[in-house]
C-alpha positions in Angstrom: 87.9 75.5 98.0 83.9 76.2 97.9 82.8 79.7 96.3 79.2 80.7 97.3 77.5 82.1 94.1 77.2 84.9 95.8 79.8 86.2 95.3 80.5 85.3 91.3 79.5 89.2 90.6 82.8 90.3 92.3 85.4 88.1 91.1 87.0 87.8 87.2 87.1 84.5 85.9 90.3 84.0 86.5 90.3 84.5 90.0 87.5 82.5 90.2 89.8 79.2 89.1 92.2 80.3 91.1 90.1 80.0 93.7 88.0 77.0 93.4 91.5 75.0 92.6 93.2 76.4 96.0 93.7 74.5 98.7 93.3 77.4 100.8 97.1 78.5 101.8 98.3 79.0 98.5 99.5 82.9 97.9 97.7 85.1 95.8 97.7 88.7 94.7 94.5 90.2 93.5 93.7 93.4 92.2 90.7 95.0 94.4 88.0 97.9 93.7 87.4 99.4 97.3 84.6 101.4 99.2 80.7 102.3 97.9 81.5 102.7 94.2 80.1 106.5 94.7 83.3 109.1 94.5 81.0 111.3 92.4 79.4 112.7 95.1 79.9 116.6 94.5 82.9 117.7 95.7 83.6 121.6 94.9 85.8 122.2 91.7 88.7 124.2 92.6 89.7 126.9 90.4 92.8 127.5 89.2 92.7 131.0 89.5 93.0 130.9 92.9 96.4 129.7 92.6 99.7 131.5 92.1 101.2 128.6 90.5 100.6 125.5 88.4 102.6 123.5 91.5 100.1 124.9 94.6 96.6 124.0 92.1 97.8 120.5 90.7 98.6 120.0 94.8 95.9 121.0 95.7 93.7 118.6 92.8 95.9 115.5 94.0 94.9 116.2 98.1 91.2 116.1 96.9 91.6 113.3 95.1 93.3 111.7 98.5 90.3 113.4 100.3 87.8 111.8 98.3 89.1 108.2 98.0 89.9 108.2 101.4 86.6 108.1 102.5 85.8 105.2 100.9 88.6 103.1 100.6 90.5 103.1 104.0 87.4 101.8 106.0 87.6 98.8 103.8 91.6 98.6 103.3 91.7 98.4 107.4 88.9 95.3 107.2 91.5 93.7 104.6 94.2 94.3 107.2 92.1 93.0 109.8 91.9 89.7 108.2 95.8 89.5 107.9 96.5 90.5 103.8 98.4 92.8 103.3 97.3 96.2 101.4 99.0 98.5 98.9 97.2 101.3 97.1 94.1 103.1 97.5 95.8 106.7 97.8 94.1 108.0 94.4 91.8 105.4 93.0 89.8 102.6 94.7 91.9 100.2 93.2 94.0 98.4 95.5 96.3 95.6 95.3 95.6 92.6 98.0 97.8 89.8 99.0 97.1 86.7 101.2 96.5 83.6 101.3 93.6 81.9 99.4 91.3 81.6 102.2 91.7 85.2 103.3 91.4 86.4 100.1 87.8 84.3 99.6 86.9 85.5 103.0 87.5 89.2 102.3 84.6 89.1 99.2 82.1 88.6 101.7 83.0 92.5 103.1 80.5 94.7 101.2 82.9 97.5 100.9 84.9 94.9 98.3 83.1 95.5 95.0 85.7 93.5 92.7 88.3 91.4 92.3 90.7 90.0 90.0 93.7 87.9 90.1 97.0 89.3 89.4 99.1 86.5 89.9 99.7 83.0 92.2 103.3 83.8 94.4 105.2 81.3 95.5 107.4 81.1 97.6 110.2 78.7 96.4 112.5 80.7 94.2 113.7 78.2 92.1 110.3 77.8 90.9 109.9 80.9 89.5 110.5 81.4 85.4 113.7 83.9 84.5 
């Protein structure tokens, strides 16, 4: 398949290959970073001292952590699902895993809200192919 330059700043190398040697239906699962790259924003630190226990504050830590990803990721992880791959991840980092088929997966690098991508490994789909 044809990779536009333009989009050589997202992918690893090896997804690159992978890639450029694909036929287009072939299977792969890449490794995506997800939304505007800008989590930092200032979110409010909680203080623990507001807390009774350990439990209710690190609950509380992990559902602003959700909060914030949220924002940025799900928008994007929907577009991913629009294009038929498959999604798994996103609920406390931007990282997200992506699977599809080669021409899906090239297609999803033109969204803006997909800011890398790497190749975690080639499926197939004939078992006996597989190494034990």
């Amino acid at each position: 398949m044809r990779v536009e330059e333009q989009i050589a700043h997202k992918v690893d190398p090896e997804l690159w290959r992978a890639l450029t040697e694909a036929s287009g239906d072939e299977i792969l699962r890449t490794v995506m970073v997800l939304g505007n790259g800008n989590l930092a924003a200032e979110t409010p630190s909680i203080d623990p001292s507001g807390f009774s226990n350990r439990t209710d504050y690190q609950r509380a830590l992990r559902t602003q952590q959700q909060e914030r990803v949220s924002g940025a990721v799900r928008p994007v992880q929907k577009q991913l699902e629009q294009l038929d791959l498959k999604t798994h991840g996103g609920e406390f980092s931007r990282s997200v895993v992506v699977e599809g088929t080669a021409q899906k997966i090239l297609a999803s690098l033109q969204l803006p809200g997909v800011q890398h991508a790497s190749l975690d490994q080639t499926l197939t789909l004939d078992p006996s192919a597989a190494l034990t």
